[in-house]
C-alpha positions as CSV (number, residue, x, y, z in Angstrom):
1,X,-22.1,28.3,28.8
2,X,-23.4,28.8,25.6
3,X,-25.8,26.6,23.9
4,X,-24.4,24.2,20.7
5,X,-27.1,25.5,18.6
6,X,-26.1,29.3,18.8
7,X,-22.2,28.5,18.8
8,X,-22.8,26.8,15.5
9,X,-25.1,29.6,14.4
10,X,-22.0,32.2,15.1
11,X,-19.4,30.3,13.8
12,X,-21.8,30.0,10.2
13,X,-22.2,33.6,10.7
14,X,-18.2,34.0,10.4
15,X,-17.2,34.1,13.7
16,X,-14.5,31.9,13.3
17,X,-13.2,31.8,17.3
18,X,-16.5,31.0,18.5
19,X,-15.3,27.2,17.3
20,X,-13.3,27.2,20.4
21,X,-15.8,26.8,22.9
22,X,-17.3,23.4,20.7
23,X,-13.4,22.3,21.2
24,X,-13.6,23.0,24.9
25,X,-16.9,21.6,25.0
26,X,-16.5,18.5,23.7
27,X,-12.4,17.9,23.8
28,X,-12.1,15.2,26.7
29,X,-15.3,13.3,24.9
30,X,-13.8,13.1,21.7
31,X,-10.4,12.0,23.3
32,X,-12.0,9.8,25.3
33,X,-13.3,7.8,21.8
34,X,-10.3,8.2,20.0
35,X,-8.9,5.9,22.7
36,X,-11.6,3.5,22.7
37,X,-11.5,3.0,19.4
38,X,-7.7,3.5,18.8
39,X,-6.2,2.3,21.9
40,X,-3.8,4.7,23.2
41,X,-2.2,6.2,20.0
42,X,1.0,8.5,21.1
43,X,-0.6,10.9,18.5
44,X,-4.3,11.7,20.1
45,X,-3.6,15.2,20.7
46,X,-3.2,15.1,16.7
47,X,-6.3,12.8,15.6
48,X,-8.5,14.7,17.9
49,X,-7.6,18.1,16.0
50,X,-8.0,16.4,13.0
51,X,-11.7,15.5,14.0
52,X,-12.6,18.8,15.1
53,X,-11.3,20.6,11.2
54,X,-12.9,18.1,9.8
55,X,-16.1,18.8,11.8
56,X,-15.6,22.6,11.3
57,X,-15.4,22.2,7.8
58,X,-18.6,19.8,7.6
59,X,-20.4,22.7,9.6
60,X,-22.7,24.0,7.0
61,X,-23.9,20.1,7.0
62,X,-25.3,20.0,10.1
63,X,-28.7,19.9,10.8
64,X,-29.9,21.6,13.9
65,X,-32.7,19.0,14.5
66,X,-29.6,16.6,15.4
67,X,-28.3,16.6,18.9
68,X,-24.7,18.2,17.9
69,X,-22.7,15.8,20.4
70,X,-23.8,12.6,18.7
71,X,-23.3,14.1,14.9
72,X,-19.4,15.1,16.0
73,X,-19.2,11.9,17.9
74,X,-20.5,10.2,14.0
75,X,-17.5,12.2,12.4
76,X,-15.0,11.3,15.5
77,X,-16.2,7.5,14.8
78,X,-16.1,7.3,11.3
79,X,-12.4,9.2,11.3
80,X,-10.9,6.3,13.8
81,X,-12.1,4.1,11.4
82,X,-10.2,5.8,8.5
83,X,-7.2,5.7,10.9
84,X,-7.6,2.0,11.3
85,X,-7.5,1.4,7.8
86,X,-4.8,3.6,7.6
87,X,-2.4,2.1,10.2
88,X,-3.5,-1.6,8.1
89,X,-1.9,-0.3,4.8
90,X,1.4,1.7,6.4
91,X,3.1,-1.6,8.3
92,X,5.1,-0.1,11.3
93,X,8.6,-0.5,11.7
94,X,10.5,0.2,14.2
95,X,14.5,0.3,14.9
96,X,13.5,-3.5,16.2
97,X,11.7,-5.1,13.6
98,X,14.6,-4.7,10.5
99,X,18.4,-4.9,10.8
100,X,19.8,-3.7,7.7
101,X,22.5,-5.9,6.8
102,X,24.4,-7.4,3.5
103,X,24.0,-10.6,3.7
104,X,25.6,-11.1,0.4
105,X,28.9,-12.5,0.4
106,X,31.6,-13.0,-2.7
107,X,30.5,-16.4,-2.3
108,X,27.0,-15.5,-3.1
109,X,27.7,-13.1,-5.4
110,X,29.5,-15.6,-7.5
111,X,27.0,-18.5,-7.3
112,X,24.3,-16.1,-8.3
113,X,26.7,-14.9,-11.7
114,X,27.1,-18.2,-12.2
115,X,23.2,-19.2,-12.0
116,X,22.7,-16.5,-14.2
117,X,25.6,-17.4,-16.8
118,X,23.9,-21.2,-16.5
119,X,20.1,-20.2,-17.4
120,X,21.3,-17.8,-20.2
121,X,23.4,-20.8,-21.8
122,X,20.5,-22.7,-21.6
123,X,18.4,-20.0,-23.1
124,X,20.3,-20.8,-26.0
125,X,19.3,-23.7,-26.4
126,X,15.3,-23.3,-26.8
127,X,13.9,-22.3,-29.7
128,X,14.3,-18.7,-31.0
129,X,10.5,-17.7,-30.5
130,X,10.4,-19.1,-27.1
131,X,13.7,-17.7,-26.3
132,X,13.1,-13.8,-27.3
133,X,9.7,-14.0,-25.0
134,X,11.2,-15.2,-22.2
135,X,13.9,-12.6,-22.8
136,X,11.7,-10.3,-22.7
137,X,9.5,-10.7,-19.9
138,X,12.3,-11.9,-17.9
139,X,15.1,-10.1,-18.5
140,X,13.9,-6.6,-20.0
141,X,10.5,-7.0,-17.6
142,X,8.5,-6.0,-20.1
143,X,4.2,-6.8,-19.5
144,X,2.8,-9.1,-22.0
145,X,0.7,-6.1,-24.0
146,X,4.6,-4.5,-24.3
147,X,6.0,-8.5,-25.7
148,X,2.9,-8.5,-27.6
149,X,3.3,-5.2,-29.9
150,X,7.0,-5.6,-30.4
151,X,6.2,-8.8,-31.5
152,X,3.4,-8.2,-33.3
153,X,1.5,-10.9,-32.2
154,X,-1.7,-11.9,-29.7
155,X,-1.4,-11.4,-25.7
156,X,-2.8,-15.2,-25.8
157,X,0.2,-16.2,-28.0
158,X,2.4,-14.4,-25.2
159,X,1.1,-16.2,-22.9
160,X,1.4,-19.6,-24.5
161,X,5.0,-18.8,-26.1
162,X,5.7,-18.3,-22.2
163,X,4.3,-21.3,-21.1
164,X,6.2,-23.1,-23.6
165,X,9.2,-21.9,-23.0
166,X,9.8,-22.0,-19.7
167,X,8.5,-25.9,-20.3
168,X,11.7,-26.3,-22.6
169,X,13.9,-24.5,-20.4
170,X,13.0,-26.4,-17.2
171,X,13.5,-29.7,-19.9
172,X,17.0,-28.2,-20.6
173,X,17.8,-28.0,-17.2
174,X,16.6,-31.2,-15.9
175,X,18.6,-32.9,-18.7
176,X,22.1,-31.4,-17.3
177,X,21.3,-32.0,-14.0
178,X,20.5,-35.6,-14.6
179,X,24.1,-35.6,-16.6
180,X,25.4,-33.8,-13.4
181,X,26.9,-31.3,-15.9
182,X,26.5,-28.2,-14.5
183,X,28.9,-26.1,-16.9
């Protein structure tokens, strides 16, 4: 068995297949902390590959004063934490966790027209400053920077028109719901 040292030295030195005996070398170790770290992933075979690229890239980095083991056991480390992170952004689903189903009915469908119809009419009946920014941001989804330069006027005034007019609009509401009026 050939020593790291000179394995690394040949593979520098172009010979490309020499690599393999570092991957036969050091396989089972590096599978071994994949699963310590990862658990029992279904896809080791694949992160372990991925380790060993990334070491064979990162070759001309090493230092030969370094044991070689413990620098590709750094890179194995550090790429199962990359992995972890990973795996925290991407949720998992599976066939289990969803159900895709409609669960909007005419009735629904209708109640939520007629929500709509309801909050428009009373969109109405707000001032016509308040009413175009709420418009706006509501109904065209336009970002306050967009509301501003159409309007011509501050962010902070945005903001504030906003404020206000949802104020009035909630106001509006409350009054034909304390009439019981709801058309």
């Amino acid at each position: 068995m050939q020593d790291d040292k000179a394995i690394i030295e040949e593979v520098l030195q172009g010979n490309k297949e020499a690599y393999a005996h570092i991957i036969d070398n050091y396989h089972e170790k590096i599978v071994f902390i994949i699963r310590k770290k990862l658990g029992n992933p279904q896809n080791v075979q694949d992160i372990a590959q991925e380790i060993f690229i990334k070491a064979y890239y990162h070759l001309p980095e090493y230092k030969a004063s370094f044991e070689f083991g413990g620098w590709l056991y750094r890179i194995a480390a550090n790429h199962c934490l990359d992995v972890l992170r990973k795996w925290k952004r991407t949720p998992t689903i599976t066939g289990e966790d969803y159900v895709l189903v409609d669960t909007r009915t005419p009735e629904t469908a209708y109640l939520e027209k007629e929500q709509q119809s309801f909050i428009r009419h009373q969109l109405m009946t707000i001032e016509e400053k308040y009413r175009i920014v709420l418009e706006l941001r509501y109904l065209r989804f336009l970002s306050y920077e967009e509301i501003s330069q159409r309007l011509s006027v501050p962010v902070t005034t945005v903001r504030a028109r906003l404020s206000r007019g949802k104020n009035k609009l909630l106001e509006a509401v409350e009054k034909i719901r304390k009439r019981g009026d709801f058309h």
